[in-house]
Residue frames relative to the residue before (quaternion, step in Angstrom):
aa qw qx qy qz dx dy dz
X 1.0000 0.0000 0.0000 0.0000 0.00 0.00 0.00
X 0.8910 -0.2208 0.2471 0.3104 3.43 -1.42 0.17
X 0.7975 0.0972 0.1844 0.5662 2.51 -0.12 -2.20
X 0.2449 0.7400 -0.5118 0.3612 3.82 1.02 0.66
X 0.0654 0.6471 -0.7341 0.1951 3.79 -0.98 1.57
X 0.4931 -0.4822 0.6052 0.3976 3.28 -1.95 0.33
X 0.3356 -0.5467 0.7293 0.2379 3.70 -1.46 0.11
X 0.0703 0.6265 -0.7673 0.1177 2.90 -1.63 0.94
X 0.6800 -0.6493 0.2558 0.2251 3.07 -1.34 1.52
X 0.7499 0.4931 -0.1021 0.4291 3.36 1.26 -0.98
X 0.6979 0.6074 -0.2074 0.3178 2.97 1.39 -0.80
X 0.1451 -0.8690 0.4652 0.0862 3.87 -0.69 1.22
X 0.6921 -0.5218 0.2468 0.4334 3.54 -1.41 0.84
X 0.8414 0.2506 -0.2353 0.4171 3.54 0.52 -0.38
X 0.5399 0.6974 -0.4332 0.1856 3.85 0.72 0.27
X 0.7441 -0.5522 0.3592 0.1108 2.90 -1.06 1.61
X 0.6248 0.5060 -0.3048 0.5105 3.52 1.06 -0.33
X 0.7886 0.1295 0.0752 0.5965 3.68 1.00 -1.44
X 0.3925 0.7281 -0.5414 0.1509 3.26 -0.07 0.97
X 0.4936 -0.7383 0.4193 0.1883 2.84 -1.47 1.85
X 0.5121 -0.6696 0.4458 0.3012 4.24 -0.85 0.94
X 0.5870 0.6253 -0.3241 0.3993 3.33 1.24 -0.92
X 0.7386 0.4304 -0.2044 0.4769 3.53 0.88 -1.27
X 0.4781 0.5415 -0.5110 0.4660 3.46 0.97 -0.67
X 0.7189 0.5007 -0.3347 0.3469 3.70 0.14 -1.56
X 0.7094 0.5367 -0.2018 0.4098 3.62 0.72 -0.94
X 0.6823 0.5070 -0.1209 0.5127 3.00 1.17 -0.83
X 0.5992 0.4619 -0.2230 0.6147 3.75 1.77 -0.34
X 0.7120 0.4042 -0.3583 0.4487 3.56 1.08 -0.47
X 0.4439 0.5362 -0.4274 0.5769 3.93 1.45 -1.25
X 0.8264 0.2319 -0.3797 0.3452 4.08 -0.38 -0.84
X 0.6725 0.3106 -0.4773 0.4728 3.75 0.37 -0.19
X 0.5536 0.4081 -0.5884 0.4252 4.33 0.27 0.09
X 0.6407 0.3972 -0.4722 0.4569 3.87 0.96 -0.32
X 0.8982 0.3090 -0.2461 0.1927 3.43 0.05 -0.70
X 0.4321 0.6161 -0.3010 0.5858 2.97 2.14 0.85
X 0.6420 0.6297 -0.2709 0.3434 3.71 1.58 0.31
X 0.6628 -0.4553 0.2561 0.5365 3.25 -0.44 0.38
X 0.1237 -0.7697 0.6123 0.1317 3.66 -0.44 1.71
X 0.6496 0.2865 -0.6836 0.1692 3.53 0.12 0.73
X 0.2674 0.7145 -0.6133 0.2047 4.11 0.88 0.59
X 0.6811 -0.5917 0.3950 0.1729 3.59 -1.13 1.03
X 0.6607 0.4751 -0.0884 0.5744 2.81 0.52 -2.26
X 0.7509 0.4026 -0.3555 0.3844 4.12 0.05 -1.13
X 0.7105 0.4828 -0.3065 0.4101 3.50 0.82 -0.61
X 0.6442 0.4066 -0.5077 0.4024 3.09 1.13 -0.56
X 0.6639 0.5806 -0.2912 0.3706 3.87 0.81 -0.60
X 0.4659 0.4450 -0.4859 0.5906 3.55 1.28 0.06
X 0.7455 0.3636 -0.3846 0.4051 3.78 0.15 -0.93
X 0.6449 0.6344 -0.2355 0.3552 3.68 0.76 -0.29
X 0.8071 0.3326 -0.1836 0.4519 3.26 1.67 -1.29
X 0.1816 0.8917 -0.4005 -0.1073 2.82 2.13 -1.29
X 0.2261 0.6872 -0.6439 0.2491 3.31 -0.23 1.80
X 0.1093 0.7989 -0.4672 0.3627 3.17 0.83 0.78
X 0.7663 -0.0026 -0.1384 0.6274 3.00 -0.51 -1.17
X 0.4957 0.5673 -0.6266 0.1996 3.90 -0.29 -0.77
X 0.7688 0.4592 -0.2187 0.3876 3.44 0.57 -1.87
X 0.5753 0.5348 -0.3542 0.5075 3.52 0.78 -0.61
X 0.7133 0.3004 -0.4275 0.4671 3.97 0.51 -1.12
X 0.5010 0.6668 -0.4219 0.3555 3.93 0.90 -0.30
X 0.7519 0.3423 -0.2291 0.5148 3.47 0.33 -1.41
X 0.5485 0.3854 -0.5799 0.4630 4.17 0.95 -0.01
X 0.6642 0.5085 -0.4609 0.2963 3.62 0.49 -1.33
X 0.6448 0.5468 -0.3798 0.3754 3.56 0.87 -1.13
X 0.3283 0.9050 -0.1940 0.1888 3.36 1.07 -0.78
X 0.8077 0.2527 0.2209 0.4847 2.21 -0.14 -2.90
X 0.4682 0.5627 -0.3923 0.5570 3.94 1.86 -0.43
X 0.7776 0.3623 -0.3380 0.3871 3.40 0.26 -0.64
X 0.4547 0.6661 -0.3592 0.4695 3.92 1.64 -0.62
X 0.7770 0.4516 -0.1618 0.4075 3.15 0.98 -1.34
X 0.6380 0.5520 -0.2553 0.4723 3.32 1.17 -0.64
X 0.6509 0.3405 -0.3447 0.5844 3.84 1.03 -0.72
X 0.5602 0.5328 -0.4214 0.4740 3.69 0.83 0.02
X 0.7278 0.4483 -0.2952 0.4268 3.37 0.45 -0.27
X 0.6000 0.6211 -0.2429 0.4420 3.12 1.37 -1.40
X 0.5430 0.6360 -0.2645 0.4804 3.90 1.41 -1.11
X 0.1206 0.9686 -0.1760 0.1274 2.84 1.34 -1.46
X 0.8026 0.0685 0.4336 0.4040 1.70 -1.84 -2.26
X 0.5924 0.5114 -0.4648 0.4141 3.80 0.60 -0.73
X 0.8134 0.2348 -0.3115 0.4315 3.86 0.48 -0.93
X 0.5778 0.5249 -0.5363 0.3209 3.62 0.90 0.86
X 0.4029 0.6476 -0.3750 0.5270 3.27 1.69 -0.09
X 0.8561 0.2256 -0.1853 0.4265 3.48 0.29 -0.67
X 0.4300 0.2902 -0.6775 0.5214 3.43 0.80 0.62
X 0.4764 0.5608 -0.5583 0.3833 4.31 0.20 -1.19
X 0.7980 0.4451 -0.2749 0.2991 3.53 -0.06 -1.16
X 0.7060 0.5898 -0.1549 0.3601 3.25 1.17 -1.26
X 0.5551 0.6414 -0.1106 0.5179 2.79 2.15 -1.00
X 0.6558 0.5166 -0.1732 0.5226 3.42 1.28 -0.99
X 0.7167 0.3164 -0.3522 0.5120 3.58 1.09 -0.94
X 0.5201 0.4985 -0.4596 0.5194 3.99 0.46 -0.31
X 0.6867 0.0479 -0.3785 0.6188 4.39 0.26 0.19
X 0.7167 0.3654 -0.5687 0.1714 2.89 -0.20 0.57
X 0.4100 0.5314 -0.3322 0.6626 3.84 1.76 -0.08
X 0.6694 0.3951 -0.3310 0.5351 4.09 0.89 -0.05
X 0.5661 0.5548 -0.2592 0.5519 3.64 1.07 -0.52
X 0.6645 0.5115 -0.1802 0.5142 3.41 0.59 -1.07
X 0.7949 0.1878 -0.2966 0.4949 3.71 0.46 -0.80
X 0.4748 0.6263 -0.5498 0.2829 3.46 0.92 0.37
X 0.4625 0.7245 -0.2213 0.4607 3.20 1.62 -1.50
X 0.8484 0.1986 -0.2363 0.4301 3.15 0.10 -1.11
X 0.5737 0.5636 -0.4122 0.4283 3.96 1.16 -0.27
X 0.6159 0.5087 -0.3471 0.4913 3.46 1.39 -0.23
X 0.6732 0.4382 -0.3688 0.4676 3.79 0.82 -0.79
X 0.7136 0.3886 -0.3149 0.4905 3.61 0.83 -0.39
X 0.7160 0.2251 -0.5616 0.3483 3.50 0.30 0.54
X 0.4333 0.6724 -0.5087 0.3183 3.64 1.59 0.05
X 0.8655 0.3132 -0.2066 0.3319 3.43 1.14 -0.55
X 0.4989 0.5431 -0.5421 0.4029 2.63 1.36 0.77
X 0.4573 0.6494 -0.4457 0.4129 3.49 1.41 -0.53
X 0.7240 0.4151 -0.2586 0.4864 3.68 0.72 -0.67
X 0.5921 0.5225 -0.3648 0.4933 3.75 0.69 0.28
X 0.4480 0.5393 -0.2885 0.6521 3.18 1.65 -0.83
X 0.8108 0.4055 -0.2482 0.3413 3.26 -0.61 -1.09
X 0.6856 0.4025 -0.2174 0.5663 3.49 1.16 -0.71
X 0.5281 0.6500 -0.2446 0.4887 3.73 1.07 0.26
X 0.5962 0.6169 -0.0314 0.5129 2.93 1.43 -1.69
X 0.4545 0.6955 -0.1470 0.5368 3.32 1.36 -1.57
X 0.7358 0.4659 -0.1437 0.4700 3.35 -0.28 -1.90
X 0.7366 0.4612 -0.2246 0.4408 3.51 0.45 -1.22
X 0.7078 0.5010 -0.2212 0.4462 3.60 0.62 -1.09
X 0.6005 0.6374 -0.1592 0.4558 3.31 1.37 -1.58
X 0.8376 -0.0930 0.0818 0.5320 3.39 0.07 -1.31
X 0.8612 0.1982 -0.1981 0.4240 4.07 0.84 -0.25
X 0.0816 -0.8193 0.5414 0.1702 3.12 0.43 0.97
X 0.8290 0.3072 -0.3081 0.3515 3.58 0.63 -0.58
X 0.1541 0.8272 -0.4433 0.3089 3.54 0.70 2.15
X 0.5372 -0.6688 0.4894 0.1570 2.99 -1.26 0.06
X 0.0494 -0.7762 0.6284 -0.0161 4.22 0.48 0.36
X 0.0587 -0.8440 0.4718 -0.2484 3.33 -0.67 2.47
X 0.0138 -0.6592 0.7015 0.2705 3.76 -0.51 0.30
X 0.6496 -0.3404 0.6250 0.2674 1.97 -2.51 0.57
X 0.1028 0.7640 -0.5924 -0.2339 3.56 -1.69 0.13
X 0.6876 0.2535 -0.1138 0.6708 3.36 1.07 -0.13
X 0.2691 -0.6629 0.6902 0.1081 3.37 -1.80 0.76
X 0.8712 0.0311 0.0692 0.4851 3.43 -1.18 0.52
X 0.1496 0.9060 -0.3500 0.1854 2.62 1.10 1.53
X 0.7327 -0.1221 -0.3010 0.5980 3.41 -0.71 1.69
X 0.7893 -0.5032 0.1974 0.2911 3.20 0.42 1.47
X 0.5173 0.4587 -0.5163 0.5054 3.40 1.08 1.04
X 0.5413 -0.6666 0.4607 0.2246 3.09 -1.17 1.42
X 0.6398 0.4685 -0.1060 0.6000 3.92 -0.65 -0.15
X 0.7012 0.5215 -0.3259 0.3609 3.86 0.76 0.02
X 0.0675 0.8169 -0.5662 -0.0865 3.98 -0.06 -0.18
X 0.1173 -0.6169 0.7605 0.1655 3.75 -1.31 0.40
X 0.1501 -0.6415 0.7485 -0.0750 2.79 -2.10 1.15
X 0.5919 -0.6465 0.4511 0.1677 3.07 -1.37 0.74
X 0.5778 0.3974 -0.4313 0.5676 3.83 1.11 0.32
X 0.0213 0.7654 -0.6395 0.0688 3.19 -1.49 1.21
X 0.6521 -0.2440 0.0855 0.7127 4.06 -1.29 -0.05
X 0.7581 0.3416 -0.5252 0.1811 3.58 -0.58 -1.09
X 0.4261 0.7122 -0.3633 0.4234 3.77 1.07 0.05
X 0.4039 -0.6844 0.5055 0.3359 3.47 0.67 -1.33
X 0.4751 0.7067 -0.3587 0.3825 3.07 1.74 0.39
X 0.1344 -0.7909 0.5961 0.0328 4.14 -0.47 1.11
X 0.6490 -0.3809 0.5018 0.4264 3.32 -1.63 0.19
X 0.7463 0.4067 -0.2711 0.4517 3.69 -1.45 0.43
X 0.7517 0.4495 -0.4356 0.2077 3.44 0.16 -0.16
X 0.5494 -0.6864 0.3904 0.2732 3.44 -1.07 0.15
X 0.1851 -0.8188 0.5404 0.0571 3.32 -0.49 0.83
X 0.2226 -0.8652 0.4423 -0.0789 3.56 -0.98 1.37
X 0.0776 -0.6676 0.6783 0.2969 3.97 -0.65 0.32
X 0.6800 -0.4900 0.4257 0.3411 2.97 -1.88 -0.85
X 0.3381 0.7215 -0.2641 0.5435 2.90 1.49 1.29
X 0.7266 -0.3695 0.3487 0.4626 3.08 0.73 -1.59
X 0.6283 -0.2897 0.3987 0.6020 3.55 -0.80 -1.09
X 0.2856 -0.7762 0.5618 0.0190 2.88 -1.47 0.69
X 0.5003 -0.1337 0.3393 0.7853 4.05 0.86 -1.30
X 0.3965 -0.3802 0.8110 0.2012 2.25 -2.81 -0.68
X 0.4139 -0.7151 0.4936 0.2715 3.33 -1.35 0.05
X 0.2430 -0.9009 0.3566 0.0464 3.49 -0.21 0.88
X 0.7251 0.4674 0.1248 0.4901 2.95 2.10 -0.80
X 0.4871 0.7148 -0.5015 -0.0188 3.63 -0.03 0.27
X 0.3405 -0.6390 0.6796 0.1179 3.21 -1.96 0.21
X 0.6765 -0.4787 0.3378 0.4462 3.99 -0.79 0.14
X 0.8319 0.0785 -0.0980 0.5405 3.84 0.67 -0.80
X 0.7429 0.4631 -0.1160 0.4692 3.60 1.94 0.61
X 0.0591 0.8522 -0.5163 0.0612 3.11 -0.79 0.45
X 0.3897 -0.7466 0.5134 0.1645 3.25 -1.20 0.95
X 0.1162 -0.7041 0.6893 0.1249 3.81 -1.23 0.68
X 0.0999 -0.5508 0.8164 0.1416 3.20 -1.81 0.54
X 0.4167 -0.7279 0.5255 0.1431 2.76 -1.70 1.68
X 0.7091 -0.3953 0.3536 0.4647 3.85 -1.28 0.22
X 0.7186 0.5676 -0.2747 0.2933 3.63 0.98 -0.52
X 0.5540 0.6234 -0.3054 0.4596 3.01 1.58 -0.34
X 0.6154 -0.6577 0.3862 0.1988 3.45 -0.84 1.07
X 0.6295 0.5984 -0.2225 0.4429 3.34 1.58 -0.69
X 0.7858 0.2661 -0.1170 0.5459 3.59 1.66 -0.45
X 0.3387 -0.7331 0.5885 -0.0399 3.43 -1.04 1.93
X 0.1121 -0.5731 0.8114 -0.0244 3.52 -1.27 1.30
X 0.2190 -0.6174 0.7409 0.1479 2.93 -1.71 0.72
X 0.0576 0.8280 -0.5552 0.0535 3.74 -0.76 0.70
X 0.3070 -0.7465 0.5187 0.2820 3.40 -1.24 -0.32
X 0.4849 -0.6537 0.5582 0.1610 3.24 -1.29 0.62
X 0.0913 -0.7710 0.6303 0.0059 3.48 -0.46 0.98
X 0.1339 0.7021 -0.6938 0.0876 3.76 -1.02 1.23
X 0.8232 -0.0841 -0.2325 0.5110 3.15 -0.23 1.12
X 0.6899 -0.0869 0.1598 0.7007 2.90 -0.12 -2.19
X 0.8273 0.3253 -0.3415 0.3054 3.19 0.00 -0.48
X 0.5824 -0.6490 0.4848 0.0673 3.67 -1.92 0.67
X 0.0664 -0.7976 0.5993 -0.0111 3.48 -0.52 0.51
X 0.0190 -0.8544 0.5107 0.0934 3.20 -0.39 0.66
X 0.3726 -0.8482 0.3690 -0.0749 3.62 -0.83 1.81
X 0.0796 -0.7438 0.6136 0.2529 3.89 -0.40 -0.26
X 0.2166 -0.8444 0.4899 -0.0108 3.19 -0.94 1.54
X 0.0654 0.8054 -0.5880 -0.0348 3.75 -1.03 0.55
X 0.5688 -0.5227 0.5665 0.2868 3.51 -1.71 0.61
X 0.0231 -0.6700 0.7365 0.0901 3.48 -1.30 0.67
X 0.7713 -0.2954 0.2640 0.4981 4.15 0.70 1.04
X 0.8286 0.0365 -0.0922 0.5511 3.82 0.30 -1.24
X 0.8300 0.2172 -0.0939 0.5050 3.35 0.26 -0.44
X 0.2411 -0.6905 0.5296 0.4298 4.19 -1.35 -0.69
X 0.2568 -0.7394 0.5761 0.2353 3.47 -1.30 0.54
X 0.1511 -0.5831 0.7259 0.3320 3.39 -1.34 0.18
X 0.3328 -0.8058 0.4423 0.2106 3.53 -0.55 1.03
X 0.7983 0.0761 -0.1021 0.5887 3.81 1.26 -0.58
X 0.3947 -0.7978 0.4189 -0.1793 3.12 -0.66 1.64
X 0.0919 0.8439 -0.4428 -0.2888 3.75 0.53 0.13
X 0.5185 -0.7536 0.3378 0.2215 3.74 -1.00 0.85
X 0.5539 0.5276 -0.4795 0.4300 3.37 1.49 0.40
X 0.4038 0.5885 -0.4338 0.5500 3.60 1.31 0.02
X 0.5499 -0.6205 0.5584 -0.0275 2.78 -1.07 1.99
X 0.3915 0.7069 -0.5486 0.2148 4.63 -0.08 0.39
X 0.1158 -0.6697 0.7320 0.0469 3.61 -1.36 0.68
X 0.6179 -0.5981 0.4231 0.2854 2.81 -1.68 0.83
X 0.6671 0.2501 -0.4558 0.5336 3.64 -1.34 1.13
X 0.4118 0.6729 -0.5651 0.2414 3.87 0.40 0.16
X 0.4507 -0.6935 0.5225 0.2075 3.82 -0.48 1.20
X 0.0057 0.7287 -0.6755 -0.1125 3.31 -1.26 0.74
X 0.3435 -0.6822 0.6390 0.0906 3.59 -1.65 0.90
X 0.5978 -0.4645 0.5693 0.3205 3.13 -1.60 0.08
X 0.3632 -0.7693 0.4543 0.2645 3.38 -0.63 0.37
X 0.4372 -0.7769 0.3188 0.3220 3.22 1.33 -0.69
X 0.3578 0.8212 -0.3533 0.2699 3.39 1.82 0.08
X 0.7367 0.4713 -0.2093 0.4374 3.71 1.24 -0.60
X 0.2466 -0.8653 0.3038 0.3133 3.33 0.20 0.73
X 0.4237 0.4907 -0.5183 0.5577 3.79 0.57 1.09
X 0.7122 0.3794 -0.3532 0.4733 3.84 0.52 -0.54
X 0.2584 -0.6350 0.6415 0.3443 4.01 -0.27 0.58
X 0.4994 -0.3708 0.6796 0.3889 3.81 -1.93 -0.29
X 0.9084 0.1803 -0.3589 0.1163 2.45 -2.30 1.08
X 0.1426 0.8795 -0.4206 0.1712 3.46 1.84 -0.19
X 0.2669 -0.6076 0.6993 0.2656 4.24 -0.21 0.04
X 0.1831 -0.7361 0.6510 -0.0293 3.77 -0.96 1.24
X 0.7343 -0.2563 0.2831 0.5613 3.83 0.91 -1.25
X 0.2565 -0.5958 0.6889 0.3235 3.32 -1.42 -1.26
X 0.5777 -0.5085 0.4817 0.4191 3.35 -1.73 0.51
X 0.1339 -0.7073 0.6884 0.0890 3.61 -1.14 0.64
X 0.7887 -0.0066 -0.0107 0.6146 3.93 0.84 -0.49
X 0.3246 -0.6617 0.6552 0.1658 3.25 -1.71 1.04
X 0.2893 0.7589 -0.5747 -0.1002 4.01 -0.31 0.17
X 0.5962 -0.5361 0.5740 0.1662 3.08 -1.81 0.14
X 0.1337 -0.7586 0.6357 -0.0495 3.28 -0.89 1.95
X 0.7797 -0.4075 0.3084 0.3617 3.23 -1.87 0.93
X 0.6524 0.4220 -0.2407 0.5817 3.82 0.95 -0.63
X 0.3080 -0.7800 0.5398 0.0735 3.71 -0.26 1.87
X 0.5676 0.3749 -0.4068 0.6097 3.84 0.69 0.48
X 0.8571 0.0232 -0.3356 0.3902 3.76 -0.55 0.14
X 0.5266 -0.5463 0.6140 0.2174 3.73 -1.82 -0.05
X 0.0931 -0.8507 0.4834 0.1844 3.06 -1.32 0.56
X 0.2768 -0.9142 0.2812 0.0923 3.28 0.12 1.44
X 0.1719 -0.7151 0.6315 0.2456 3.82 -0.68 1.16
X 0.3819 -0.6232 0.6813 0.0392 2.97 -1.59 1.11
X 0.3731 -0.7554 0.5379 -0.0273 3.62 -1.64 1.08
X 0.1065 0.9204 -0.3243 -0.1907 3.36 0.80 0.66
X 0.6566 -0.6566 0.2842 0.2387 3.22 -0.80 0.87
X 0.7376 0.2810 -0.2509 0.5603 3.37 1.20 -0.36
X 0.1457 -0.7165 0.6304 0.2608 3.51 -1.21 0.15
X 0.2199 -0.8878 0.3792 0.1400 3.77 -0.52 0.39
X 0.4316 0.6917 -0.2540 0.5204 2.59 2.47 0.20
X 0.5958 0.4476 -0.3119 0.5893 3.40 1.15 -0.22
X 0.7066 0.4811 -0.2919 0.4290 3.97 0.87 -0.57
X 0.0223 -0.6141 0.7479 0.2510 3.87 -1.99 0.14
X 0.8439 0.1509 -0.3532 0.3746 3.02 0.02 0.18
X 0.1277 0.6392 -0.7570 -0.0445 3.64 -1.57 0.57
X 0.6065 -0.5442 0.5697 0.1070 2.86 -2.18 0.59
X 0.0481 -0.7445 0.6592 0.0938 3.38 -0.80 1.08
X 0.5814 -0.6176 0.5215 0.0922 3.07 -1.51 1.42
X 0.2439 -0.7031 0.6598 0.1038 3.53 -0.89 1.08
């Protein structure tokens, strides 16, 4: 109903804490049909002077009013300080985040360095430490630019290494550049050997894009799978013993005397900026 409210034991017709809109409204119309009636009726005058709810109810429904002005005013408020607070909170925190992540990436490059450095100290002192700047560069797959070039001491032919293994050769230079073709590229041959136990085989290797093949294999040669192949050292830019890969597959070719062996290569240079060409 209307004028339907919960009851509560304490609760009175005019307190300021709980007050019901419905009655205010009722209570403003009952006093202004009295005090808008004929004031010279007896009976009405005495009851205006008796109930005088006039002004009360009137100063109620402003007071109720201006509480409720004051309340959606506040409520605005606080909602648009929350959301600059908030807005504020996500902008350090998207500023926090790329610190985080500008720190992990030069810790690791500092450690790729440092493990490079290694390589260099370890087994070539007389090397080169290169970034990478470019993949598949001018669109040849299997290619990388690097920032060392002639004024560097860097020459066509050399070999370029992680801390893995072999890596390319250089094919390319330029005064503050230089171009590498990796081992994967079909266009560059490593002779190496194949170590399976004691004994050695010695193989001519090539990239087919994902992987290297030795393409003819002879089958009286004793080889399991994971046997390590090296460089052999026959070229005189390629030192001996370099790690190249391991056998990952034995298959059978149209020619019942030889195998054709997929090769694992031991480095990935796609995961690396810096390697170390080998003087």
């Amino acid at each position: 109903m209307f004028l339907s409210s919960k009851k509560s034991k304490y609760k009175t017709l005019f307190s300021k804490n709980e007050i019901n809109l419905n009655l205010l409204i009722i209570l403003f119309i009952i006093n202004f049909s009295i005090f808008s009636s004929n004031q010279d009726n007896r009976y009405l005058n005495q009851i205006k002077k008796s109930l005088q709810f006039g002004p009360q109810s009137i100063s109620l429904i402003f007071e109720f009013g201006a509480n409720l002005l004051n309340d959606v005013s506040s409520y605005f408020i606080f909602k648009q300080n929350l959301l600059s607070e908030n807005e504020k909170l996500q902008k350090e925190n998207a500023e926090l985040k790329a610190y985080v992540m500008q720190m992990a990436d030069i810790e690791s490059e500092n450690y790729e360095l440092n493990n490079k450095l290694n390589i260099q100290k370890k087994y070539f002192k007389e090397s080169i430490i290169t970034q990478i700047l470019n993949l598949n560069y001018q669109g040849q797959n299997h290619h990388f630019l690097v920032d060392k070039g002639e004024v560097d001491g860097v020459y066509a032919g050399q070999i370029v290494v992680d801390k893995s293994g072999i890596v390319g050769q250089v094919i390319e230079v330029n005064n503050n550049s230089s171009v590498i073709r990796t081992i994967l590229s079909n266009q560059l041959y490593l002779t190496g050997y194949i170590k399976s136990g004691k004994n050695i085989y010695q193989s001519l290797i090539q990239g087919n894009g994902k992987n290297l093949t030795v393409n003819y294999f002879n089958k009286t040669n004793k080889i399991n799978h994971g046997d390590e192949i090296f460089t052999t050292g026959d070229n005189l830019n390629i030192p001996k013993g370099l790690r190249i890969g391991k056998i990952k597959k034995i298959l059978n070719t149209e020619l019942n005397d030889f195998y054709k062996l997929i090769i694992e290569p031991s480095s990935n240079p796609y995961k690396e900026r810096f390697l170390v060409i080998v003087k």
